[in-house]
C-alpha positions in Angstrom: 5.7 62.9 -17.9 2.4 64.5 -18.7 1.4 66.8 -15.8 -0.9 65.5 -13.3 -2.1 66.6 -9.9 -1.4 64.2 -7.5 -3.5 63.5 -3.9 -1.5 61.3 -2.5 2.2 59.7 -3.7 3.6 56.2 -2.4 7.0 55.1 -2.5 7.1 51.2 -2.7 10.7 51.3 -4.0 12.6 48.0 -2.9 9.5 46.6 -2.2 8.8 43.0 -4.0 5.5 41.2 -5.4 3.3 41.6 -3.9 3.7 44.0 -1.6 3.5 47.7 -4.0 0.3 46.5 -5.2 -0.7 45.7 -1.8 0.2 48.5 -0.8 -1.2 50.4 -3.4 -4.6 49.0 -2.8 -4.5 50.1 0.8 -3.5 54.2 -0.6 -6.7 53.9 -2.9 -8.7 53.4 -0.1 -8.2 56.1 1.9 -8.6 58.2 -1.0 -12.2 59.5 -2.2 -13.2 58.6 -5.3 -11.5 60.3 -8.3 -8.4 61.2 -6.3 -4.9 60.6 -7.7 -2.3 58.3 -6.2 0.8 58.4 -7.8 3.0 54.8 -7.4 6.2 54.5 -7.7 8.1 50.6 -7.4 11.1 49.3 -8.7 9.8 45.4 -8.7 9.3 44.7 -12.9 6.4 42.1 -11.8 4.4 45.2 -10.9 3.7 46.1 -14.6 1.8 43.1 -15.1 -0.5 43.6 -11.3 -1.0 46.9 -11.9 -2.4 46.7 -15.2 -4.5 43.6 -14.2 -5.6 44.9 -10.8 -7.0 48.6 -12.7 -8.8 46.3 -15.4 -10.4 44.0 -12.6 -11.3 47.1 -10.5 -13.3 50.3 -10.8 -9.6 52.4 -10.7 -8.6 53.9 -14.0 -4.8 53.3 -14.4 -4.4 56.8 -15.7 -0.5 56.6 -17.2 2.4 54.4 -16.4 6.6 54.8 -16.7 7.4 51.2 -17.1 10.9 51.9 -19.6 13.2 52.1 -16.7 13.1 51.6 -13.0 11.7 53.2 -11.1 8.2 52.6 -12.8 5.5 55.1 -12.1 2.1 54.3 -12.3 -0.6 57.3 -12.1 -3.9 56.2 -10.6 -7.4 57.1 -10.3 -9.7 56.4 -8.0 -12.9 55.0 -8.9 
């Protein structure tokens, strides 16, 4: 895992679609732009939000751990 600073970290384990990205959304906003939020979720049908809500959005979806659960997604605030 490349080495990142990280503002803020939110565990969404056990939590099912759509509820880390949800949650995720809400993290971002109490951060200040170009802040780090580190994600971590075990639900596989967050790979496919995350990626699509950081395109769609002014966040930059810095790294992801998708191999195994738990995935890891490393997020920057826009």
């Amino acid at each position: 895992m490349t080495d990142f600073s990280f503002d803020q970290v939110l565990d969404a384990s056990g939590l099912n679609c759509p509820l880390p990205l949800l949650k995720a959304k809400q993290a971002l906003n109490g951060l200040e732009p170009g802040q780090v939020l580190k994600v971590i979720a075990t639900d596989s049908g967050s790979i496919r939000d995350f990626k699509a809500y950081t395109d769609q959005s002014d966040h930059e979806l810095l790294q992801t751990f998708t191999e195994q659960e738990p995935y890891v997604y490393i997020i920057r605030r826009g």
